[in-house]
C-alpha positions as CSV (number, residue, x, y, z in Angstrom):
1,X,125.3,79.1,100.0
2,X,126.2,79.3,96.3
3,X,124.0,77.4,93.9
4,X,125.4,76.8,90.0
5,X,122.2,76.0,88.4
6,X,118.7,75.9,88.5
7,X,118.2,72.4,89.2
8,X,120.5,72.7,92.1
9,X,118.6,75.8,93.4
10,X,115.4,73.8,92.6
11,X,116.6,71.0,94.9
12,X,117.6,73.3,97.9
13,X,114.3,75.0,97.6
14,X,112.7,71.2,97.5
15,X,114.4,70.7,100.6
16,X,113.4,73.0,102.5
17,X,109.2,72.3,101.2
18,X,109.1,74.6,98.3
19,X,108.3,72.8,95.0
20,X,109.5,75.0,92.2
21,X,108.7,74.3,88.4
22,X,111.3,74.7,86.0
23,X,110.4,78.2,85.1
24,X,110.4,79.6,88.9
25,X,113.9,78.0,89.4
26,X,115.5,79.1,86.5
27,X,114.1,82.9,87.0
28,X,115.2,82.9,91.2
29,X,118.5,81.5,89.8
30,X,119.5,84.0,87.4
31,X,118.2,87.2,89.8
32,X,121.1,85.3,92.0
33,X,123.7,84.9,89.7
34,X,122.9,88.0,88.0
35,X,122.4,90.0,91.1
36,X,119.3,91.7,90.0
37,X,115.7,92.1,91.7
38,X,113.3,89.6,90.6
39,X,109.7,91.1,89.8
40,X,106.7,88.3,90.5
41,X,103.2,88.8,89.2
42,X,100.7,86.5,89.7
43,X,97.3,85.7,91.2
44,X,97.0,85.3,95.3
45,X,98.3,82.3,96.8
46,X,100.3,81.3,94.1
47,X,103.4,81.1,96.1
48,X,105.2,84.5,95.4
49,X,105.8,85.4,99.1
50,X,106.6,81.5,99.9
51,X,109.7,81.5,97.3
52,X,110.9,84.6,99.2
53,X,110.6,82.9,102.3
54,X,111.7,79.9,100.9
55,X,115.0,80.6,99.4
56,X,115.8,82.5,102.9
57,X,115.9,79.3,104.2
58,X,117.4,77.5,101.1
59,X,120.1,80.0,101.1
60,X,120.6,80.5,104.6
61,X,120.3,84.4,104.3
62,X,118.4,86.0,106.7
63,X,115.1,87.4,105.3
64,X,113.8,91.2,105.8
65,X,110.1,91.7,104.6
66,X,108.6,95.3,104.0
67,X,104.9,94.6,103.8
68,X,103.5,96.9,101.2
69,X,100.0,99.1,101.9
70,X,98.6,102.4,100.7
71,X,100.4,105.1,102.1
72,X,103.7,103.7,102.2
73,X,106.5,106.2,102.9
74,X,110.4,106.3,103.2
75,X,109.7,107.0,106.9
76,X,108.0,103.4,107.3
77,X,110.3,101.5,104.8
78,X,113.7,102.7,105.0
79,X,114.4,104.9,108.0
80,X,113.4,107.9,110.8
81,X,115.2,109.9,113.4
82,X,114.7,108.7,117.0
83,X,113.7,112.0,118.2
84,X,112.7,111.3,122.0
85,X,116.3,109.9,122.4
86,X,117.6,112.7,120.3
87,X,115.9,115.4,122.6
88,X,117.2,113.5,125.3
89,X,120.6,114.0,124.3
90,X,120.0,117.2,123.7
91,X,119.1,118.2,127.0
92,X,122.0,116.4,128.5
93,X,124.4,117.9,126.3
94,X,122.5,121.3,127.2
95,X,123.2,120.3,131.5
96,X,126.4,119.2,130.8
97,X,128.4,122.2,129.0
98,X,127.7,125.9,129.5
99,X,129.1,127.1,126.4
100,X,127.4,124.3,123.8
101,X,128.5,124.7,120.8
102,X,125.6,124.3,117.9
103,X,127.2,123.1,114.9
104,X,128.6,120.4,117.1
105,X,125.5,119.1,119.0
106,X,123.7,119.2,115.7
107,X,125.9,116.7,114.2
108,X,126.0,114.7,116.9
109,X,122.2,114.1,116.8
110,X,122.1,112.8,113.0
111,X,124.5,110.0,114.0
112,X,123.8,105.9,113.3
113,X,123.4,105.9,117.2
114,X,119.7,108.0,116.6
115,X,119.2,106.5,113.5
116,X,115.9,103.8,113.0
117,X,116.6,101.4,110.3
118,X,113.5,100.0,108.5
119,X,113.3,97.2,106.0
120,X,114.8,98.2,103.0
121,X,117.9,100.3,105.4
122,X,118.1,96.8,107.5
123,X,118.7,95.0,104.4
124,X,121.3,97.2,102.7
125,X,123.0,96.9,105.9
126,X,123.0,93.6,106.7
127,X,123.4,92.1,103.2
128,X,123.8,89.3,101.8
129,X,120.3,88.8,103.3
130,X,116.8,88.3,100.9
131,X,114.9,91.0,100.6
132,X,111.3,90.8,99.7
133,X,109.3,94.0,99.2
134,X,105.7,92.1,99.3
135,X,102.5,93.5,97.0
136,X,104.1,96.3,95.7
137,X,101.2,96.7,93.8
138,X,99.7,98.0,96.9
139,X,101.8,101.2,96.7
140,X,101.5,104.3,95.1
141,X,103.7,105.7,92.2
142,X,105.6,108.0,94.8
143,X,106.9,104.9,96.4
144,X,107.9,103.1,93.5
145,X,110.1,106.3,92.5
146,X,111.7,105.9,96.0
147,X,112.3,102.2,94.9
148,X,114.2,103.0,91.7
149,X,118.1,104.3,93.0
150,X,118.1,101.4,95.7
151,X,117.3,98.9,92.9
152,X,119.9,100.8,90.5
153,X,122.2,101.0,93.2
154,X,121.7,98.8,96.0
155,X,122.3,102.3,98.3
156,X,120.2,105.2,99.6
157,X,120.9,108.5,100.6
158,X,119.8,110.1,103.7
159,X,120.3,113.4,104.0
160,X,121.5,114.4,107.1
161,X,123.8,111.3,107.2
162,X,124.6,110.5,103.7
163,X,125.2,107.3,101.2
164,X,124.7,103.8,102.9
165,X,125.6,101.2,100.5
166,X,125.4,97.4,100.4
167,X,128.6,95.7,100.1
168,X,126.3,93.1,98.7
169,X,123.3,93.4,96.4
170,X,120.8,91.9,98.7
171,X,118.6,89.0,96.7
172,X,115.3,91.3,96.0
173,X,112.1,89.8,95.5
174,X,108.5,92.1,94.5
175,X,105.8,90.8,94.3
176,X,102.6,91.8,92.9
177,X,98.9,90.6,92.9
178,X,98.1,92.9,90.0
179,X,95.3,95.3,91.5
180,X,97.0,97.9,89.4
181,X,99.5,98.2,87.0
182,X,103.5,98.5,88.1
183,X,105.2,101.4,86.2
184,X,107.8,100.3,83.4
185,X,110.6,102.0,84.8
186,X,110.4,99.5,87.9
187,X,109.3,97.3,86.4
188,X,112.8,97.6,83.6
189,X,114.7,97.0,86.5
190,X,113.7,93.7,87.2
191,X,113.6,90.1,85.9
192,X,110.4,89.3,85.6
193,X,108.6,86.1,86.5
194,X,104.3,85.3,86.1
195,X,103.8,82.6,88.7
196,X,100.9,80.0,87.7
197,X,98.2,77.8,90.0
198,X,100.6,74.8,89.9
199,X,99.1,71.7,87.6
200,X,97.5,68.5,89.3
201,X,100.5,66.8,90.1
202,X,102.3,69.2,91.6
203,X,99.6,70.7,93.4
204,X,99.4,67.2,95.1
205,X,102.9,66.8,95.8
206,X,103.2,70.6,97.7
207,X,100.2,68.6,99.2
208,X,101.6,65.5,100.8
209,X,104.7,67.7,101.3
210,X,103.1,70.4,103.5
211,X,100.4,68.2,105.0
212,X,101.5,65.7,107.4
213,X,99.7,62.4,107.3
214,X,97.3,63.0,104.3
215,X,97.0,60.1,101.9
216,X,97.1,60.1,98.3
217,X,93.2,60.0,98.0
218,X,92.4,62.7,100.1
219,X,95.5,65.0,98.5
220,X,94.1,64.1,95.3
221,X,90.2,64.7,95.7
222,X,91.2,68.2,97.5
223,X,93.6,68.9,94.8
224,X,91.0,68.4,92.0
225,X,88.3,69.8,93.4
226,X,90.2,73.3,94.3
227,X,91.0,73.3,90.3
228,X,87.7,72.8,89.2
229,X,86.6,76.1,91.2
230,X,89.6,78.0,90.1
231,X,87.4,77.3,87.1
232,X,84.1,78.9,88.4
233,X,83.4,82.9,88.3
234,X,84.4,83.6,92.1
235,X,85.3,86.8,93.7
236,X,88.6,85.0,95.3
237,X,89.6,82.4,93.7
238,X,91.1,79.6,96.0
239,X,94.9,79.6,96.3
240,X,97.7,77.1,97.3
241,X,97.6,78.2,101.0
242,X,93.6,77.6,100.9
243,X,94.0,74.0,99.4
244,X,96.8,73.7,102.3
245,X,94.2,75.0,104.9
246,X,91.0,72.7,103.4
247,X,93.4,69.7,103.5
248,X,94.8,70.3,106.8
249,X,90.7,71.1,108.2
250,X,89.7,67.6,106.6
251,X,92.0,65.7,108.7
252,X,91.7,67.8,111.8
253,X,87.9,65.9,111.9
254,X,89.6,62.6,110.9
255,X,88.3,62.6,107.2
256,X,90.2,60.4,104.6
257,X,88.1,61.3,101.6
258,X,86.2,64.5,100.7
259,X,82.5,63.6,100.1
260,X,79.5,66.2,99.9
261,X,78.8,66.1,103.3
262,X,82.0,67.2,104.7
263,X,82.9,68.9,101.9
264,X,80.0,71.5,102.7
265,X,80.8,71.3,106.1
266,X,84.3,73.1,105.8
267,X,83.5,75.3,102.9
268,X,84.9,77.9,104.7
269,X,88.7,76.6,104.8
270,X,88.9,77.2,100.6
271,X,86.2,80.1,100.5
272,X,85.8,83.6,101.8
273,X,83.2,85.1,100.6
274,X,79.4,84.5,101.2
275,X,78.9,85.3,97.4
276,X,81.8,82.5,96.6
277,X,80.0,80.2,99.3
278,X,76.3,80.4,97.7
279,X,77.8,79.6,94.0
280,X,79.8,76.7,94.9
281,X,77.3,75.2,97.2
282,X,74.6,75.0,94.5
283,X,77.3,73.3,92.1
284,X,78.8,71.2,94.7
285,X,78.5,67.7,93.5
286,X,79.5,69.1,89.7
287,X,83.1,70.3,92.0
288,X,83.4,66.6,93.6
289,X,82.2,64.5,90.8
C-alpha cells in the first residue's frame, strides 16, 4: 500500500488501533519513503514494538520479528546449514554412485534446498515485508557489526552460497529500551525516533480504542492515575500495555470507576515489583485523588 504523507500514514495506522502523534507518523513515514531503517528509543511500553506491528497491518506487509537477547548470533538471526538433511544426502549420494565425485557432492550440500532462513534472511527474501529487529539494545557489539552491511545494503553474504539481496529494502524498525548505549555507527544508519508516555488525552483515546466497553470515567481515572506514578521513583515504571491490562482487569470484575478499594485490589495488573507495590500502596489515595 503506498502512503504520500504522514497524515495519511497516521490515519492507516488509526485504523488499524494504533494512535500515532505527529512526530511518530512523520518519522515511520519518511523511513518509508526514504527507504531507510528507523531506530526507536524509548522507555518500555511506550509502543515501539506496536508501531512495527502496526504498520504490518496498515501496510499489508507481512511482518518478520528477530527478538533480540544476549548472545545473539548470525546462526540464530540470519541463517544455518541443515546438517541432519545434509548428511542424509550425503549418504544417499554415497549408495547411489560408486565413483562419487567430491567437488560435486560438496556443492550440492550448500544449496537453498539445505539452507535455514532466519529472520533477518526471511525478510531479505521475502521483501517488501516489515522487518522489526526488537531491543537491540539487548545485543552485544558483535551483533550490531553483523547488522551494519544488511542495513547499508539490504543483502548478506553467506559464504558457502554467496550474495542474497533484497529486490526491496524491507521497512526496518530497531528498537531499543536503552539498558546500554547503541554504537554510532548503527546508530548513523538510521533515522531516529525517541517515543514518549503519550499525554492524557491520547492515553485515553488508545484507551477506549483498545478496551472494549470501558466508559469515559473509568478510561480517564485509569489514565491519570497511571501518569501520576510514572511520576513516583519505581523500579518499572507502568507502560501503555500495563494501563491496557489494569483497564481491561477493572472491567473483567464489573468495575466502572477506580476507587481505593479496587484499586488495591488489582495492583498487580499496572505493577511488578513487590518494591513498586509497597511504595504505591502507602501513597495510594495521593495516585487516585
Amino acid at each position: 500500500m503506498k502512503v504520500n504523507s504522514p497524515e495519511e500514514l497516521a490515519t492507516e495506522l488509526d485504523r488499524v488501533g494504533y494512535l500515532a502523534d505527529e512526530g511518530v507518523a512523520t518519522a515511520a513515514f519518511l523511513a518509508l519513503r526514504m527507504q531507510r531503517p528507523l531506530f526507536c528509543e524509548g522507555e518500555p511500553g511506550t509502543g515501539k514494538t506496536s508501531l512495527a506491528v502496526s504498520l504490518s497491518e496498515a501496510l499489508g506487509l507481512p511482518l518478520v520479528r528477530l527478538q533480540c537477547h544476549e548472545g545473539i548470533d548470525a546462526a540464530q538471526a540470519l541463517y544455518e546449514w541443515d546438517f541432519p538433511r545434509q548428511l542424509l544426502h550425503l549418504r544417499a549420494l554415497e549408495a547411489g554412485s560408486e565413483h562419487l565425485d567430491v567437488d560435486t557432492a560438496e556443492q550440492s550440500l550448500f544449496t537453498e534446498r539445505f539452507l535455514l532462513a532466519r529472520p533477518l534472511l526471511r525478510a531479505l527474501k521475502e521483501s517488501p515485508c516489515v522487518l522489526l529487529v526488537d531491543e537491540i539494545d539487548r545485543a552485544d557489539d558483535e551483533f550490531e557489526a553483523f547488522l551494519l552491511q544488511l542495513l547499508d545494503e539490504n543483502a548478506v553474504t553467506i559464504p558457502e552460497f554467496g550474495e542474497i539481496r533484497a529486490e526491496r529494502p524491507p521497512l526496518v524498525l530497531l528498537t531499543s529500551n536503552r539498558t546500554r548505549e547503541v554504537h554510532d555507527a548503527l546508530k548513523r544508519r538510521c533515522l531516529y525516533h525517541w517515543l514518549e508516555h503519550p499525554d492524557l488525552a491520547r492515553e485515553v483515546a488508545i484507551l477506549r480504542r483498545r478496551v472494549p466497553g470501558i466508559g469515559d470515567r473509568l478510561a480517564t481515572q485509569v489514565a491519570v492515575a497511571v501518569r501520576r506514578l510514572r511520576e513516583l521513583e519505581l523500579l518499572k515504571p507502568p507502560g501503555i500495555a500495563e494501563s491496557l491490562d489494569w483497564a481491561q482487569a477493572l472491567l473483567a470484575l464489573n468495575r466502572d470507576e477506580l476507587d481505593a478499594e479496587i484499586a488495591a485490589r488489582t495492583l498487580g495488573a499496572v505493577l511488578k515489583y513487590s518494591e513498586d507495590l509497597d511504595r504505591v500502596r502507602a501513597k495510594l489515595d495521593t495516585v487516585l485523588a
